[in-house]
N, CA, C and O atoms as a MOPAC input file, in Angstrom:
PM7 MOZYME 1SCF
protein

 N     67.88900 1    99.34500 1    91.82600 1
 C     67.81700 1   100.66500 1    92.44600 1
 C     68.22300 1   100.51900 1    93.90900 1
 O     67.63100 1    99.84700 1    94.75300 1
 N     69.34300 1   101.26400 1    94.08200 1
 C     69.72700 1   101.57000 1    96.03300 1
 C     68.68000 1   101.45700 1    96.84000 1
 O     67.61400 1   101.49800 1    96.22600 1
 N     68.56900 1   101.30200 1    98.23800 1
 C     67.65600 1   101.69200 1    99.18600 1
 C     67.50000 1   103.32800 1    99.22300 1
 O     66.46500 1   103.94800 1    99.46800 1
 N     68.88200 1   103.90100 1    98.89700 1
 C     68.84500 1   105.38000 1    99.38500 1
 C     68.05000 1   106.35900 1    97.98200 1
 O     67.42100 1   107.41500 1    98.03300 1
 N     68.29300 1   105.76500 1    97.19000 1
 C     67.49700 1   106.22100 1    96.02300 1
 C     65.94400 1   105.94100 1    96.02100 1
 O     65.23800 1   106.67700 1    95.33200 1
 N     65.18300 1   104.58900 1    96.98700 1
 C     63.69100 1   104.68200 1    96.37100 1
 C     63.63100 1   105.01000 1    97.78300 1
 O     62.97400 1   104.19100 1    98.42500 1
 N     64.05800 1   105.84300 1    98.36800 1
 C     63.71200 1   106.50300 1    99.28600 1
 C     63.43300 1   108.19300 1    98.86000 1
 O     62.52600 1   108.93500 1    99.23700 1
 N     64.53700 1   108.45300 1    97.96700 1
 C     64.50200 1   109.44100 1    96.86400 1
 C     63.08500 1   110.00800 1    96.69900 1
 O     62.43100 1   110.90900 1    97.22400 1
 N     62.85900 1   108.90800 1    95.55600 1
 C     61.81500 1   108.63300 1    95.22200 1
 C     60.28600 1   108.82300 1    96.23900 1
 O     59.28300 1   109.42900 1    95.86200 1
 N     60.39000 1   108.40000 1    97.05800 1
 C     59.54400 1   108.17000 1    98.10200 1
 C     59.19900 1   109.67300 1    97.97300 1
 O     58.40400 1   110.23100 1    97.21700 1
 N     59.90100 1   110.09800 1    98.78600 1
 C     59.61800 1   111.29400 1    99.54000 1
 C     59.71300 1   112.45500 1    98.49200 1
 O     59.66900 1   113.56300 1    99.02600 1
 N     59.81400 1   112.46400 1    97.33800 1
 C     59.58400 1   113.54300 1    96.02900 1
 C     58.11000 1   112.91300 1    95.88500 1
 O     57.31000 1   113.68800 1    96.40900 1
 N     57.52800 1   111.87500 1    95.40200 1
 C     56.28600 1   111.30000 1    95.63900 1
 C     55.05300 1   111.79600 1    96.24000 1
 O     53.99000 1   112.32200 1    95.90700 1
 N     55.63300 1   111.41800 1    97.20400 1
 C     54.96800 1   112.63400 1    98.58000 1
 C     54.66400 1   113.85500 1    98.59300 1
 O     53.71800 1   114.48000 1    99.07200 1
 N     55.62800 1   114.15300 1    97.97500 1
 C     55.88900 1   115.96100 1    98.30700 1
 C     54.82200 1   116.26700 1    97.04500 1
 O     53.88800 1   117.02900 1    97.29400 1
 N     54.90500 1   115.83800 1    96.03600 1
 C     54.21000 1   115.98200 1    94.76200 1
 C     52.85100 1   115.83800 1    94.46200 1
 O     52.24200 1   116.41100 1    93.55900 1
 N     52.24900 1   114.73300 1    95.58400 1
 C     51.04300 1   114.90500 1    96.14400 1
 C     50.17700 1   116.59700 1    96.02700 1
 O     49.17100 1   117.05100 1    95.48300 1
 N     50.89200 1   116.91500 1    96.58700 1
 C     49.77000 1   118.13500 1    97.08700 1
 C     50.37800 1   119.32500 1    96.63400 1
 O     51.51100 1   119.49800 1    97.08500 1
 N     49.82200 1   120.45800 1    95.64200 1
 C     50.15100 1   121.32500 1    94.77800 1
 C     50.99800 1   122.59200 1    96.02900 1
 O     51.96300 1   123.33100 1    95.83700 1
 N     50.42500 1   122.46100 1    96.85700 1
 C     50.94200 1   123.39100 1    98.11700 1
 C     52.57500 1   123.14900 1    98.60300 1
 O     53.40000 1   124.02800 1    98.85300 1
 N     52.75400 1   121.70000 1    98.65200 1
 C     54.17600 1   121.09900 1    98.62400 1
 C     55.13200 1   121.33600 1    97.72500 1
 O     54.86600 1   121.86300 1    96.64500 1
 N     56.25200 1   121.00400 1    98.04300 1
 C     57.60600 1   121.06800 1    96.99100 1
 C     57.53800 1   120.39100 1    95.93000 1
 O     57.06200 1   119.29000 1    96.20700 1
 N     57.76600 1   120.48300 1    94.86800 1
 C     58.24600 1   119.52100 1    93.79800 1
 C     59.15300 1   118.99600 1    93.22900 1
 O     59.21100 1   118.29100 1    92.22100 1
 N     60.34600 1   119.61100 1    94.37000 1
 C     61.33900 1   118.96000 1    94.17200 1
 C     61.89700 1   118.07500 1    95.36700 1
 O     61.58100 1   118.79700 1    96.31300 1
 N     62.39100 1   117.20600 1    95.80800 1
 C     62.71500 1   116.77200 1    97.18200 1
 C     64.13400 1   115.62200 1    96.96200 1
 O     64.13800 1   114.53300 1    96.38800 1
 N     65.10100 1   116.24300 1    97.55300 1
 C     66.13300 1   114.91800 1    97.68500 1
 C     66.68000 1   115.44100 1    99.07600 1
 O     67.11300 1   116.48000 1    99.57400 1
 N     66.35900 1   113.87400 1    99.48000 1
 C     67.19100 1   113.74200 1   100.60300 1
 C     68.73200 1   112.40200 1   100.17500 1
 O     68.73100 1   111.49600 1    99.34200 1
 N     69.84000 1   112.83400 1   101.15000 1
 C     70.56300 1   112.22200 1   101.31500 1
 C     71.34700 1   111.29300 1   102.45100 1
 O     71.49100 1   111.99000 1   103.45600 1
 N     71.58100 1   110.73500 1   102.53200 1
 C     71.60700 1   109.83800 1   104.31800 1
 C     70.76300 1   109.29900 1   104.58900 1
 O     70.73600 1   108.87300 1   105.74400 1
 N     69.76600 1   109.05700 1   103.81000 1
 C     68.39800 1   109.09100 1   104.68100 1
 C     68.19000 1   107.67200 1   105.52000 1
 O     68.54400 1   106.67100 1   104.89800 1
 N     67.69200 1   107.47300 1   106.77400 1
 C     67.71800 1   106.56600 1   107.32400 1
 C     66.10500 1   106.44200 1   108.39500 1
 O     65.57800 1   107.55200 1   108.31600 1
 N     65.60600 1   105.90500 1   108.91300 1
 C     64.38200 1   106.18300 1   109.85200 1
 C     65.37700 1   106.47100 1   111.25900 1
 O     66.58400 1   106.46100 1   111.50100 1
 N     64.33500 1   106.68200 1   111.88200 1
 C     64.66500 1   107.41700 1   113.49200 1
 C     63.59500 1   107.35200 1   114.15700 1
 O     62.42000 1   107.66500 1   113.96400 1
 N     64.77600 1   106.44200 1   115.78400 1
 C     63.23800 1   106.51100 1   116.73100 1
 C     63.61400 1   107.99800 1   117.75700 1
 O     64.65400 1   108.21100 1   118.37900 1
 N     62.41600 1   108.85000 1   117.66400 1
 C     62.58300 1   109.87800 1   118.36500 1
 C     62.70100 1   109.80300 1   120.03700 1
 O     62.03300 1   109.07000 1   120.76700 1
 N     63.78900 1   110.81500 1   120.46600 1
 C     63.92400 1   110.72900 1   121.59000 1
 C     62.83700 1   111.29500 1   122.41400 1
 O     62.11900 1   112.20200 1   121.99300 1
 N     62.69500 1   110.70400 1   123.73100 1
 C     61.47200 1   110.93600 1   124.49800 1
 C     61.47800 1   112.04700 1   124.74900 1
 O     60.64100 1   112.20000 1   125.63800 1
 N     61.96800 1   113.04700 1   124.48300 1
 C     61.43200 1   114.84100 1   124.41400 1
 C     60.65400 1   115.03500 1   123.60700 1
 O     60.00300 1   116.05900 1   123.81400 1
 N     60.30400 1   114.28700 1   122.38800 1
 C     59.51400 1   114.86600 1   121.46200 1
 C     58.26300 1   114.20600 1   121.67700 1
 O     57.30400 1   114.32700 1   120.91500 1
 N     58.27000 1   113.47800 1   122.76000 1
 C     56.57500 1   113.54000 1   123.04700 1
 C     56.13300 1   114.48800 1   124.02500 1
 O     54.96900 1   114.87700 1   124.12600 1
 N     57.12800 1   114.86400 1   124.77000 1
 C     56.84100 1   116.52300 1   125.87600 1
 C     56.25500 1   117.55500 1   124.57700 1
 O     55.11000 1   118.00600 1   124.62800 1
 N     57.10000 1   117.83200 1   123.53100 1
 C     56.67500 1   118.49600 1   122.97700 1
 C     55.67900 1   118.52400 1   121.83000 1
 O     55.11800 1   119.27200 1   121.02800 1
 N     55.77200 1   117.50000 1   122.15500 1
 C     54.46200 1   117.47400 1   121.08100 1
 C     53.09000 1   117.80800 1   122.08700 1
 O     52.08000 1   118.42200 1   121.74400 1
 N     53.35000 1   117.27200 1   123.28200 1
 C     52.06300 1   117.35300 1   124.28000 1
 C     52.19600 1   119.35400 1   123.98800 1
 O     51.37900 1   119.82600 1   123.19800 1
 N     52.93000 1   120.04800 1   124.47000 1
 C     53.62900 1   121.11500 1   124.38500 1
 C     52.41400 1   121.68900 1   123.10300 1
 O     51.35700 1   122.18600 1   123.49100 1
 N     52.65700 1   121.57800 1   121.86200 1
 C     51.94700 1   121.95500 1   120.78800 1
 C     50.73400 1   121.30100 1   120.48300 1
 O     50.19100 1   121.55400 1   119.40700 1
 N     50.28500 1   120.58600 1   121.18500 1
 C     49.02000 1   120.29000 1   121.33200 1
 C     48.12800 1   121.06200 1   122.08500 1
 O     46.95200 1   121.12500 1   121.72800 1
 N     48.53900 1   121.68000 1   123.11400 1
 C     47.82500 1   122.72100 1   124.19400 1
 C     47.93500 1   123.83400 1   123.24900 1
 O     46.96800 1   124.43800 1   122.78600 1
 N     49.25400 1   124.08900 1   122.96900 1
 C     49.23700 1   125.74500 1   122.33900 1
 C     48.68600 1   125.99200 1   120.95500 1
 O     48.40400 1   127.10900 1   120.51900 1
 N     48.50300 1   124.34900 1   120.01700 1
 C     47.56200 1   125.00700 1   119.27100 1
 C     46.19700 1   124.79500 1   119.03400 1
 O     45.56800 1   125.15400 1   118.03800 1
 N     45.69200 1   124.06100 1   120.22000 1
 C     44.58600 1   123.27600 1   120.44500 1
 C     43.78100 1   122.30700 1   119.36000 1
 O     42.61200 1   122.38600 1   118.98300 1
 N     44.90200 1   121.29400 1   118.96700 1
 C     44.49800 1   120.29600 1   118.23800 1
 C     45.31700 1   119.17400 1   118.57400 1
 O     46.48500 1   119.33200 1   118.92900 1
 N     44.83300 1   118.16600 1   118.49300 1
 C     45.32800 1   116.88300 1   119.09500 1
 C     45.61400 1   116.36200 1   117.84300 1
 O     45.13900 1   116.65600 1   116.74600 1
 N     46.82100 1   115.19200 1   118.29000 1
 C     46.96000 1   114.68700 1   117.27600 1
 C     47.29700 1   113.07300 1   117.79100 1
 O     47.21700 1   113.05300 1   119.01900 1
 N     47.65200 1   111.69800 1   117.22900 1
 C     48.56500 1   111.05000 1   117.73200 1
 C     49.88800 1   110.99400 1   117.10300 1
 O     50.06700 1   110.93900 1   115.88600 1
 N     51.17900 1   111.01700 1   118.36400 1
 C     52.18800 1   111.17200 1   117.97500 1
 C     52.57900 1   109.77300 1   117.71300 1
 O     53.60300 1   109.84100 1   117.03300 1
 N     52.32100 1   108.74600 1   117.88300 1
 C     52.66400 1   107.31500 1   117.84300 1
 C     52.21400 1   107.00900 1   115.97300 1
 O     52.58700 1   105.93600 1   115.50000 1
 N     51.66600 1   107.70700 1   115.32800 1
 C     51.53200 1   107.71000 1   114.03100 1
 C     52.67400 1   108.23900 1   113.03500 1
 O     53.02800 1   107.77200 1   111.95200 1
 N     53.05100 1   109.14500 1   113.60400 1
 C     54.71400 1   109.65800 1   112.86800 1
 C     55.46600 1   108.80900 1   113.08600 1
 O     55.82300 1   108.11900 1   114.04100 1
 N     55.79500 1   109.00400 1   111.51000 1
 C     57.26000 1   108.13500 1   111.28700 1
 C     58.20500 1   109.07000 1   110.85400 1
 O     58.11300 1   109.84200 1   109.90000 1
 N     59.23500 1   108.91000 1   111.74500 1
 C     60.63200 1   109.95400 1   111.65700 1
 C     61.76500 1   109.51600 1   110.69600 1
 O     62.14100 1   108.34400 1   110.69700 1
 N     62.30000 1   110.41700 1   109.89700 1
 C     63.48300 1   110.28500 1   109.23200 1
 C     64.40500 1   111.32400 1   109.31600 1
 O     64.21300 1   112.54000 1   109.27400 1
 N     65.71200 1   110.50900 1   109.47100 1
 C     66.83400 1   111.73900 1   109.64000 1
 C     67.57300 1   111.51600 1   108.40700 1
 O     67.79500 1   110.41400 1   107.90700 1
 N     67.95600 1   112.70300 1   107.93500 1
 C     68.94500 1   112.92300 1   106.55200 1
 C     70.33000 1   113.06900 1   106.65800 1
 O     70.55800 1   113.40600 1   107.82000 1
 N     71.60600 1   112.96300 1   105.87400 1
 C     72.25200 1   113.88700 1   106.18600 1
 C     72.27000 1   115.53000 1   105.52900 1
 O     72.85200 1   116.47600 1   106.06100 1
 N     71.55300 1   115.57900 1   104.36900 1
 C     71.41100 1   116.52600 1   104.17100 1
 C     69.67800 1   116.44000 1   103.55700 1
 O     68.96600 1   115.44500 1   103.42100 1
 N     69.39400 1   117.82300 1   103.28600 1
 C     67.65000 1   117.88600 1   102.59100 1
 C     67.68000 1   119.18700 1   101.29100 1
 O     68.22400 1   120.27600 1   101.47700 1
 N     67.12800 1   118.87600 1   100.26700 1
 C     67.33000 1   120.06900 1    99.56000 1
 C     65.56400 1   120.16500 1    99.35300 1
 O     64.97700 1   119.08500 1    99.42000 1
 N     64.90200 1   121.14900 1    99.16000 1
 C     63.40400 1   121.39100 1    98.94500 1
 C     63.73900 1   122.58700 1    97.98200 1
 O     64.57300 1   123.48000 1    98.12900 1
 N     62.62400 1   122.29300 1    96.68500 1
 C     62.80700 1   123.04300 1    95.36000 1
 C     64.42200 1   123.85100 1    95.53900 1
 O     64.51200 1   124.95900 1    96.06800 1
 N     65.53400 1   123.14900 1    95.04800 1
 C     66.44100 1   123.67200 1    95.10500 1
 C     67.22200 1   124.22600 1    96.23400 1
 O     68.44600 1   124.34800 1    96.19900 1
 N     66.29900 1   124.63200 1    97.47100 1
 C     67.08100 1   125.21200 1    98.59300 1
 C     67.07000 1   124.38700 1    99.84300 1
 O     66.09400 1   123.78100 1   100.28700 1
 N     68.74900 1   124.45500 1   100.55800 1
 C     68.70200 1   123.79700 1   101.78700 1
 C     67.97500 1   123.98600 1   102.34700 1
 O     67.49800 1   125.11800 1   102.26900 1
 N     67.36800 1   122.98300 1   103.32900 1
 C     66.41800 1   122.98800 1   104.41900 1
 C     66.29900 1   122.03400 1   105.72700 1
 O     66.67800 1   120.86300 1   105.75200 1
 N     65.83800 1   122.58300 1   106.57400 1
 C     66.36900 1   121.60300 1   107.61700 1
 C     65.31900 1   120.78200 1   108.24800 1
 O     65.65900 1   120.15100 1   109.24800 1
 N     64.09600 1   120.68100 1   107.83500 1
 C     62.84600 1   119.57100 1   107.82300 1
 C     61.83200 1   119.67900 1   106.72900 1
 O     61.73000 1   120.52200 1   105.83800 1
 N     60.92400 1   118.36000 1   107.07700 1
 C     60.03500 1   118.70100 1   105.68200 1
 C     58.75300 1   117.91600 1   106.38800 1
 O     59.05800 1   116.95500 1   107.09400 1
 N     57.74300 1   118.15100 1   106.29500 1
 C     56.34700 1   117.22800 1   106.80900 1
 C     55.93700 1   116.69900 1   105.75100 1
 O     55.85900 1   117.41200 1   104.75000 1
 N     55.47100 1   114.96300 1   105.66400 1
 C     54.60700 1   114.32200 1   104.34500 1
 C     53.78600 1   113.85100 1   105.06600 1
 O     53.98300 1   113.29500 1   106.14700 1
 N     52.54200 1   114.08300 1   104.39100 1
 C     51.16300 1   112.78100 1   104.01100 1
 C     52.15800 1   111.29100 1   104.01300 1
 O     53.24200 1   111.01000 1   103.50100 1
 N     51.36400 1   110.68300 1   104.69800 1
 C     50.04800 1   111.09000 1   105.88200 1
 C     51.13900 1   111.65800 1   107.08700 1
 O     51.51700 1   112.82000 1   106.93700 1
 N     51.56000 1   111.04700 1   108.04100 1
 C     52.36700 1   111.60500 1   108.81100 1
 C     54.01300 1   110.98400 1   108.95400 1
 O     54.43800 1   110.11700 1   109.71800 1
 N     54.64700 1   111.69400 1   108.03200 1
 C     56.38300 1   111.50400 1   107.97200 1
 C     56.81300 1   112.61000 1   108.22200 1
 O     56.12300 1   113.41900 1   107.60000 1
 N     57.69400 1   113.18100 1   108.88100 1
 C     58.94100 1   114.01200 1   109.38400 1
 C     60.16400 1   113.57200 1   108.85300 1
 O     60.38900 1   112.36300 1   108.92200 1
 N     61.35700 1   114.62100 1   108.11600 1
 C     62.10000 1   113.75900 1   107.57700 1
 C     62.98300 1   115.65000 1   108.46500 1
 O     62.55100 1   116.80200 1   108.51200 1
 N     64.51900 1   114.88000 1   109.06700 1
 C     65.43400 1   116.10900 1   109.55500 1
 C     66.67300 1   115.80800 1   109.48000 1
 O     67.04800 1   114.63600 1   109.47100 1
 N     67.57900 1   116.94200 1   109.40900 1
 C     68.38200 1   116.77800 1   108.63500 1
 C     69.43400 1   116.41000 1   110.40700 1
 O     69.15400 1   116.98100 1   111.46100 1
 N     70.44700 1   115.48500 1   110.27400 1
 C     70.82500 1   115.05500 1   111.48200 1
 C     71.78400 1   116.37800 1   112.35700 1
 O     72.27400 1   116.15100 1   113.46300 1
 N     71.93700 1   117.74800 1   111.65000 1
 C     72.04400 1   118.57000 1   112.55700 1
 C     70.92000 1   119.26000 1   113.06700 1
 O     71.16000 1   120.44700 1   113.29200 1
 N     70.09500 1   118.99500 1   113.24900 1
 C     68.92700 1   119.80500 1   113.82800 1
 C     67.65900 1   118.96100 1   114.76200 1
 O     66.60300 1   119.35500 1   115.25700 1
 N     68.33700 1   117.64100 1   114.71800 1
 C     66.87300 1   116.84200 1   115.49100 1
 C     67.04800 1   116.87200 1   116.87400 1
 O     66.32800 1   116.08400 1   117.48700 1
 N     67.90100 1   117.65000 1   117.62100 1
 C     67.41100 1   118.71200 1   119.28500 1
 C     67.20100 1   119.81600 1   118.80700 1
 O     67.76100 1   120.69200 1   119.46700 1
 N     66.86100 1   120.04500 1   118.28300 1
 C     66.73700 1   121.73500 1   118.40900 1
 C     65.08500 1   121.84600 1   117.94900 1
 O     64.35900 1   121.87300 1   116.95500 1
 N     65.05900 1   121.89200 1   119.49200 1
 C     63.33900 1   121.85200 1   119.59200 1
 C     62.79300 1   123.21100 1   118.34900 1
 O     62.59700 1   122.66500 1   117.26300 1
 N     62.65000 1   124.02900 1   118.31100 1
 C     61.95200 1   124.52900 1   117.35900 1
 C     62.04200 1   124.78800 1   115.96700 1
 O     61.65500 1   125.80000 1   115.38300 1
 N     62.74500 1   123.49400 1   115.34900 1
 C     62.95900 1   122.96800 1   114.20000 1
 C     61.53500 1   121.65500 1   114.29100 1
 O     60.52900 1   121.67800 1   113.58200 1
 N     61.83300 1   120.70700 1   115.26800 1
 C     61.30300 1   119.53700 1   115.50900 1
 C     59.97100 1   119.98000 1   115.55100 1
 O     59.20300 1   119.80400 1   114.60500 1
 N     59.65400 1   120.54100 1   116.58700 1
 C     58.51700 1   121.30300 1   116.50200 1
 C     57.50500 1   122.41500 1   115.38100 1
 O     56.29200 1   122.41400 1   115.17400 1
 N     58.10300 1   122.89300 1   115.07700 1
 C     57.79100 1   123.21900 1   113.49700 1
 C     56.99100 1   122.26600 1   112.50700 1
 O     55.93900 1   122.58700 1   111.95500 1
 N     57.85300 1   120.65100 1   112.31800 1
 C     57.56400 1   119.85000 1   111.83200 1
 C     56.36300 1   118.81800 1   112.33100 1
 O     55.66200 1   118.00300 1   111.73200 1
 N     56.47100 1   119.28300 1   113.85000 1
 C     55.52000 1   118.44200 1   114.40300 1
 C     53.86700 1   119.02900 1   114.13200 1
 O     52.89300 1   118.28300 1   114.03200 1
 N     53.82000 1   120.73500 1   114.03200 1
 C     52.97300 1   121.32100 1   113.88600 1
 C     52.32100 1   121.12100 1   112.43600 1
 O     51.19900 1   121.62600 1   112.38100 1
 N     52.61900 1   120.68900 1   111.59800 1
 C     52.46700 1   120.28300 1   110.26500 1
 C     51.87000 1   119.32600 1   110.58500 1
 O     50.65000 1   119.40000 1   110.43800 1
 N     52.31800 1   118.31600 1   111.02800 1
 C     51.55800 1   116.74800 1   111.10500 1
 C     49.92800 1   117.11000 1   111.85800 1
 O     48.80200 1   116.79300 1   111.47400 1
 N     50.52300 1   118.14600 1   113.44400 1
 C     49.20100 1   118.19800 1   113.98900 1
 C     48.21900 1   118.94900 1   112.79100 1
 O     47.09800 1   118.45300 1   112.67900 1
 N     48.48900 1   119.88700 1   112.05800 1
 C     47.54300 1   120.77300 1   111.00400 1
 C     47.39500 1   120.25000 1   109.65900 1
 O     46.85500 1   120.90600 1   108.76700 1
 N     47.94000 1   118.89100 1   109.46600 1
 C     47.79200 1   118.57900 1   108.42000 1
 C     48.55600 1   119.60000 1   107.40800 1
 O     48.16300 1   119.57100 1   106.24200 1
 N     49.27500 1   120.21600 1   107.63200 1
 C     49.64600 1   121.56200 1   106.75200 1
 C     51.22100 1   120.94900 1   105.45900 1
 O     52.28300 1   120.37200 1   105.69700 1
 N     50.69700 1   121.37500 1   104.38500 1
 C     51.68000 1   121.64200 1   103.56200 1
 C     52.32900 1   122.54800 1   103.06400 1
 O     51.75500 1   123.63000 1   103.19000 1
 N     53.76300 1   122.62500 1   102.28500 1
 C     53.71000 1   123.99600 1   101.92000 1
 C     54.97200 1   124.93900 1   103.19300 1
 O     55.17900 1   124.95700 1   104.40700 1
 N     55.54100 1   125.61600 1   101.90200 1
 C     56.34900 1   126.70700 1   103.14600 1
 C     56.01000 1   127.42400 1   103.18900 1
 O     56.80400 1   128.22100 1   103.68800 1
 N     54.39100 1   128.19500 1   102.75000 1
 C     53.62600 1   129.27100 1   103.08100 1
 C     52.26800 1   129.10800 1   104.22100 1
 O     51.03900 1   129.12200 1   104.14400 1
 N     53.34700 1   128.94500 1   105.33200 1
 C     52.32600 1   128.72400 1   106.41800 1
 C     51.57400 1   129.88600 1   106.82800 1
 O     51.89100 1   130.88700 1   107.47100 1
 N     50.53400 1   129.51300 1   106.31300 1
 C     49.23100 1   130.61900 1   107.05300 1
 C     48.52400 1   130.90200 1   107.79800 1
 O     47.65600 1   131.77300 1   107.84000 1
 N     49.00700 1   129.81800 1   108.77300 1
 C     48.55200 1   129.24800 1   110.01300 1
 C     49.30600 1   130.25700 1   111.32000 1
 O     50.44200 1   129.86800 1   111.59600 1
 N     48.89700 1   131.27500 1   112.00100 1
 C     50.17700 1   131.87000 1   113.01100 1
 C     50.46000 1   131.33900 1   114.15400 1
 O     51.24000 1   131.89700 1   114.92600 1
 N     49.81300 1   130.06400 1   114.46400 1
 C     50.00600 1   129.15800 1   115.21800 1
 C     51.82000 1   128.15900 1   115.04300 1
 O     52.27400 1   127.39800 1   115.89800 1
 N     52.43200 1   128.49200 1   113.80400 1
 C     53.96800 1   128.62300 1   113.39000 1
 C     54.60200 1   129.28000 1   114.43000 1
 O     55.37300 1   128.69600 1   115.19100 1
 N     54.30600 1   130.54800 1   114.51900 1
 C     54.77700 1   131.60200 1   115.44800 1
 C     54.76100 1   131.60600 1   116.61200 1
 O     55.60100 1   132.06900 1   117.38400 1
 N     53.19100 1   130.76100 1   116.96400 1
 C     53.16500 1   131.25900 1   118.37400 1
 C     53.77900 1   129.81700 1   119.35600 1
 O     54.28300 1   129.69000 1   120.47200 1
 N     53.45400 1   129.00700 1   118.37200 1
 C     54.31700 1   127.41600 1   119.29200 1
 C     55.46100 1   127.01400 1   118.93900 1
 O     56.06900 1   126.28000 1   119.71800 1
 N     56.13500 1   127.43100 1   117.51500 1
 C     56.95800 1   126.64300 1   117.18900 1
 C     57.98700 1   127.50500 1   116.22600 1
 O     58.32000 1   127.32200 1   115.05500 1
 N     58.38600 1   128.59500 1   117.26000 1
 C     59.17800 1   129.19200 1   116.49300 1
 C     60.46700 1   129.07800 1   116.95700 1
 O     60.73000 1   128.09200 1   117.64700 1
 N     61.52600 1   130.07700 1   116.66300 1
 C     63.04400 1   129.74800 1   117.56000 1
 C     63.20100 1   130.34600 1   118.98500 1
 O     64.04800 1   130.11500 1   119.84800 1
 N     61.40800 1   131.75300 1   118.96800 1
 C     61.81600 1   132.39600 1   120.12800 1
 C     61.49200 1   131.54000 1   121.34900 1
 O     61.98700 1   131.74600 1   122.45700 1
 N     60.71300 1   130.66300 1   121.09700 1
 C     60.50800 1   129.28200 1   122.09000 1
 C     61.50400 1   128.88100 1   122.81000 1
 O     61.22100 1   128.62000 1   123.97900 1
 N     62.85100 1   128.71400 1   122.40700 1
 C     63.86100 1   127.70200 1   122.64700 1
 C     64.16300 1   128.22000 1   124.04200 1
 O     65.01800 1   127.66700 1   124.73400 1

């Protein structure tokens, strides 16, 4: 089996975990990533605005070249315990990154965020 395939694997795994998550997940490209030092501004950033701390030195980042979630493109995904996986057009564009980061801080799964703390830190009107 490829590296890029039990990575496949991996991260459908993951996702399958928790009934709230996708059940479907392929990424392609997939490679790890060390995040650039903006994304600890912003993470400090969404830590104030949604008043939960988290550590960011626990995420592990992955960039894709592409991401599909149950069938539809997408341009990040949050896993248990804390993985970020983005698709390599979107890892500046703070309120993509951020989005994803807010997941890790809320523990949150699922693209039915019920949380409006989505909105108020980590949306596009941020940018």
């Amino acid at each position: 089996m490829s590296a890029r395939w039990s990575w496949v694997l991996v991260a459908t795994a993951v996702a399958c975990n928790d009934p709230a998550g996708p059940a479907d997940v392929v990424l392609h490209g997939l490679a790890q990533y060390e995040p650039p030092s903006v994304y600890l501004e912003w993470w400090e950033e969404l830590e104030v605005c949604s008043g939960t701390r988290g550590e960011f030195e626990r995420v592990q980042w992955f960039i894709a070249d592409s991401l599909n979630v149950d069938g539809k493109n997408a341009l990040g995904l949050w896993g248990a315990p804390h993985d970020i996986y983005l698709i390599h057009t979107v890892k500046n564009t703070s309120w993509v990154v951020k989005h994803e980061m807010l997941h890790d801080l809320l523990r949150f799964r699922g693209r039915a965020h019920r949380s409006q703390l989505f909105d108020q830190c980590a949306s596009g009107d941020h940018v």
